[in-house]
C-alpha positions in Angstrom: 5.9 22.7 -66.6 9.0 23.1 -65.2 11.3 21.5 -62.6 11.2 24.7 -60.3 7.4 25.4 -60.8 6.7 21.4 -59.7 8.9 21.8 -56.8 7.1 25.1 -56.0 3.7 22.9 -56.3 4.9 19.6 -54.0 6.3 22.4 -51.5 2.9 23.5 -51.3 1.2 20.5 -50.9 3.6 19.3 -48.5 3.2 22.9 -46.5 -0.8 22.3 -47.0 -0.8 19.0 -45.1 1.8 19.9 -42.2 -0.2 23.0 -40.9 -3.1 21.7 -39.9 -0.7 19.4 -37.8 1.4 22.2 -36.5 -2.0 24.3 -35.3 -3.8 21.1 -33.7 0.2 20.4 -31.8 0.2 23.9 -30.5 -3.3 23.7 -29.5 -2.7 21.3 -26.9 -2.7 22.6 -23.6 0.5 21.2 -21.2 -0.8 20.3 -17.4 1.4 22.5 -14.6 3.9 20.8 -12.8 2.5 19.7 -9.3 4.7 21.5 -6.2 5.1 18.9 -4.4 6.0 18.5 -0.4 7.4 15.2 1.5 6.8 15.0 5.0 9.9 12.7 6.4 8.0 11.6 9.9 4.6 10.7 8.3 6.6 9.4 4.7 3.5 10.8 2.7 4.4 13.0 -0.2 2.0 15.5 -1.5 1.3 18.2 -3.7 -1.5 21.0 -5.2 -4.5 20.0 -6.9 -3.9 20.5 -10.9 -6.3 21.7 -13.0 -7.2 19.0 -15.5 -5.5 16.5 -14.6 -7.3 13.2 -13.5 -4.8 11.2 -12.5 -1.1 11.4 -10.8 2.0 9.4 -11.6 4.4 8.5 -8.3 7.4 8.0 -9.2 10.0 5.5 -6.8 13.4 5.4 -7.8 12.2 4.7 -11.6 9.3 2.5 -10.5 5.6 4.7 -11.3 2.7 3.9 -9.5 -0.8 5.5 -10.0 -3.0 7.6 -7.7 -6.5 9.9 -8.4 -5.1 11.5 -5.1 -3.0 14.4 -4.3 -1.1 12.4 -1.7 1.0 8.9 -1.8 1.8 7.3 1.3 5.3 5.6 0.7 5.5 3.3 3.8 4.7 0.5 1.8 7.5 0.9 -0.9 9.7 2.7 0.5 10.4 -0.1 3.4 13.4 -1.2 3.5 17.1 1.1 4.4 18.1 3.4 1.2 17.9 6.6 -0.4 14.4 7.3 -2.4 13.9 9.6 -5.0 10.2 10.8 -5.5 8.9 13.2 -8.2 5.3 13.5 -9.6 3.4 14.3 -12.9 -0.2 15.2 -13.6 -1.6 13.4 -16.2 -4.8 13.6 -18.3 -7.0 11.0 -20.2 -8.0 14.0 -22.6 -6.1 13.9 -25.9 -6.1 17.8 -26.0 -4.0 17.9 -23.0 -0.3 16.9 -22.9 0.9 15.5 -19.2 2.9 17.7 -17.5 6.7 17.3 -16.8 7.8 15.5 -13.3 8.5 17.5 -10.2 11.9 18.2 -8.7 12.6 15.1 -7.2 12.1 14.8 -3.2 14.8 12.7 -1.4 13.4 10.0 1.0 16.7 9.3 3.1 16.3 5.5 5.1 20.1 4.6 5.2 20.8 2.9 8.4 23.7 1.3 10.3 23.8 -2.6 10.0 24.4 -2.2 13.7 20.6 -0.3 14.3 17.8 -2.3 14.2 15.7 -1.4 10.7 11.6 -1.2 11.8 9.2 -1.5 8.9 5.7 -2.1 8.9 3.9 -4.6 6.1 0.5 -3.7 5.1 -0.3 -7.4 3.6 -0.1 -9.4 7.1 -0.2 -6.4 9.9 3.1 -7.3 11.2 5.1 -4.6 12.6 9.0 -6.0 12.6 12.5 -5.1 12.6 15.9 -6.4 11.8 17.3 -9.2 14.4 20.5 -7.8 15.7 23.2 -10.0 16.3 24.1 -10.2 20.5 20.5 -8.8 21.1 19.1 -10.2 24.0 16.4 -7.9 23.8 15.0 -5.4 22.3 13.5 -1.6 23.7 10.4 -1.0 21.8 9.2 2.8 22.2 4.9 3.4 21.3 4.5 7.0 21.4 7.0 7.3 24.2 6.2 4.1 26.0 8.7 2.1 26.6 8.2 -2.0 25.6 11.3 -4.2 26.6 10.9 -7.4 24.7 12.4 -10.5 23.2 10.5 -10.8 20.1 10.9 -8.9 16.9 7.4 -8.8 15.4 4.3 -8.0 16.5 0.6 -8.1 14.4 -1.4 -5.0 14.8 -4.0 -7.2 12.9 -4.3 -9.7 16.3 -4.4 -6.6 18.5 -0.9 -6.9 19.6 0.5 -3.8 21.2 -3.2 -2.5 21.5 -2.5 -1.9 25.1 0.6 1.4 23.6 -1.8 2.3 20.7 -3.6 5.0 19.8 -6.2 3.5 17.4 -7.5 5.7 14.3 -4.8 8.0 14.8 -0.7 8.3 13.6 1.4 6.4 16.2 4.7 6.4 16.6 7.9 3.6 16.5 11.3 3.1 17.2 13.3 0.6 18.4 17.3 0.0 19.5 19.0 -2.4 21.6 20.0 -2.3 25.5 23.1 -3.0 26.8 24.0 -6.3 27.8 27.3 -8.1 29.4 29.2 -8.3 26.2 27.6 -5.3 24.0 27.2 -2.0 24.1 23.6 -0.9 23.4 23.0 0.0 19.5 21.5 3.5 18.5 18.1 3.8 18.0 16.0 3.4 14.7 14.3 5.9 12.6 11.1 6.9 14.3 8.6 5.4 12.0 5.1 7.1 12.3 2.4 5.2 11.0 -1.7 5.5 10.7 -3.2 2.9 12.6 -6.9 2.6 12.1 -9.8 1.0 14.2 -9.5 -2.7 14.1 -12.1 -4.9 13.1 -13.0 -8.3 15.0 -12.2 -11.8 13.1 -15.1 -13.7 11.8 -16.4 -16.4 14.0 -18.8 -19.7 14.1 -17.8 -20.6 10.5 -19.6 -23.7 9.0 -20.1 -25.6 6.0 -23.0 -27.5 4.8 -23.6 -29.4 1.5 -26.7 -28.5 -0.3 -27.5 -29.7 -3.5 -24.1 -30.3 -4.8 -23.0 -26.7 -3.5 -20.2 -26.2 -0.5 -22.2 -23.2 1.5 -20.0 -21.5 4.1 -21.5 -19.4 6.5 -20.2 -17.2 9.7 -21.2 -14.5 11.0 -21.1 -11.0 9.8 -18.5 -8.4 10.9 -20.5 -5.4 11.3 -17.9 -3.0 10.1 -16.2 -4.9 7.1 -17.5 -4.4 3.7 -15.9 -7.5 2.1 -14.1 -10.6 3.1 -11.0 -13.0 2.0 -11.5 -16.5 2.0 -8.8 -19.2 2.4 -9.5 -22.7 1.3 -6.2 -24.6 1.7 -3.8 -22.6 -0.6 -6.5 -20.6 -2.5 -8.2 -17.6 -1.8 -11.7 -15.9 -2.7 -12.7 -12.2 -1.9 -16.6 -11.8 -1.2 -18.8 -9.6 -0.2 -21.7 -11.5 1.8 -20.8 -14.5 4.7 -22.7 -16.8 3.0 -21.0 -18.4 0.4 -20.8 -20.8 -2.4 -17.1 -22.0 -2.2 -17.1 -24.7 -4.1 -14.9 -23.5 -7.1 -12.2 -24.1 -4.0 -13.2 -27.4 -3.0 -11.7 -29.9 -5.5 -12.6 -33.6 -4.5 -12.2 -35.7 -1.8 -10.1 -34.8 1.3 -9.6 -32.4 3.7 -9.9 -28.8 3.7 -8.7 -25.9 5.9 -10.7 -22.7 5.7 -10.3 -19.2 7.2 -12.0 -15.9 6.8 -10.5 -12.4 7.7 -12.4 -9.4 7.5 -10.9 -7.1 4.8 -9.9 -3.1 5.2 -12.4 -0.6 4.8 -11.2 2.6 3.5 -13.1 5.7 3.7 -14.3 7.6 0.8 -10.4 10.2 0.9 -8.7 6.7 0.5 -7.6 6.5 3.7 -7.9 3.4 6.1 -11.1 3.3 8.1 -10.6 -0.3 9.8 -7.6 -2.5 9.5 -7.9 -6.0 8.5 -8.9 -8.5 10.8 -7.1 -11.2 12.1 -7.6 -14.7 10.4 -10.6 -16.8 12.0 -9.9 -19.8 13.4 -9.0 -22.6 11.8 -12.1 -24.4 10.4 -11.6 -28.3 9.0 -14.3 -29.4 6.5 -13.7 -33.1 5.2 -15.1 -33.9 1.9 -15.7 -37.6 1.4 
């Protein structure tokens, strides 16, 4: 046999092998592009429904976060002053499909003058806040064009702080600047931060602790609305679902223990927030001997 004729052969072989690959490659179906759409006053980007796909990718200025939604609401990681670039794939957990490419990317702008308060909002404790100025004496809250003149820079929408300007399980909007004083000029006002602020839930009450056959029990009573709870034993932490509860995984010897309960937020079925948090309970002190 010669040289040419067993190249011929391997050449086949080689051909054999590689189309199968090539068909099942070119038999993969590539998800569309989502269109996306970023609403600056709300800071939710979204974007059409795509066939096939079960899950979205976010991306933040390189950083990708996961959704099963055709929204993201980018409050939480878009907080601080900067310019955000957002774009979105679809992806699919079916091998047959290939994800589809990222969107154009929409441009979030937050840059702010060091001189204008910066107003952000964290999700974790319920404080709404802004930067200290320096030569502030105080500050000129605005709620939905209500005007709040006040000396602090925080306020928990958790504790129902503020409840008095809000509009609960609805969007509400913030801004804040400076007023005039002897020696300063008053600053410029914020960005006008519009933010979702859902019903709020009371913070658990009458909590107790008994010991019963070896066990730590903790009781309180039930929050009607809440569908689970966070536990705080000292440092640690326990999320539950009932208000009776074995805690004694946190209780480690002797000594005395601080313990807490909030009520945790209930979303509805969309993802959005149906009830905030709650507040922390009091303080309860169990002493172990």
């Amino acid at each position: 046999m010669t040289s040419k004729r067993i190249k011929n052969i391997v050449f086949v072989l080689i051909l054999m092998a590689v189309i199968p690959f090539l068909f099942a490659c070119s038999s993969k179906t590539e998800l569309a592009i989502p269109k996306t759409n970023l609403n600056k006053d709300s800071e939710i980007v979204s974007w059409n429904n795509i066939s096939g796909a079960d899950y979205y990718v976010v991306d933040i200025n390189g950083k990708e976060y996961q959704t099963t939604l055709n929204y993201f609401e980018l409050d939480t990681y878009c907080e601080n002053s900067g310019i955000y670039n957002i774009k979105v794939k679809a992806c699919s957990q079916d091998t047959a499909k290939i994800n589809s490419k990222f969107s154009a990317s929409q441009v979030l702008d937050k840059k702010e003058d060091s001189s204008i308060p910066r107003i952000s909002f964290d999700t974790a404790s319920g404080n709404l806040y802004w930067t200290e100025i320096s030569g502030a004496t105080f500050y000129k809250l605005t709620i939905n064009n209500v005007d709040l003149i006040t000396d602090k820079t925080s306020f928990n929408l958790y504790a129902g702080e503020l409840d008095e300007y809000l509009i609960r399980d609805s969007y509400n909007k913030f801004s804040v600047s400076c007023p005039a004083t002897s020696d300063y000029y008053a600053s410029g006002t914020s960005r006008e931060m519009k933010l979702y602020v859902a019903k709020l839930q009371q913070a658990p009450t009458n909590l107790s602790v008994e010991l019963s056959e070896g066990q730590h029990i903790l009781k309180f009573d039930n929050v009607f609305t809440a569908s689970s709870y966070t536990i705080f034993v000292n440092d640690k932490s326990l999320e539950v679902s009932t208000n009776i509860v074995d805690i004694s995984m946190l209780i480690n010897g002797s000594g005395q223990y601080k313990i807490a309960v909030k009520a945790n937020q209930v979303n509805d079925g969309s993802g959005k927030t149906s009830y905030m948090p709650s507040a922390n309970s009091e303080i309860y002190i169990y002493n172990v001997n």
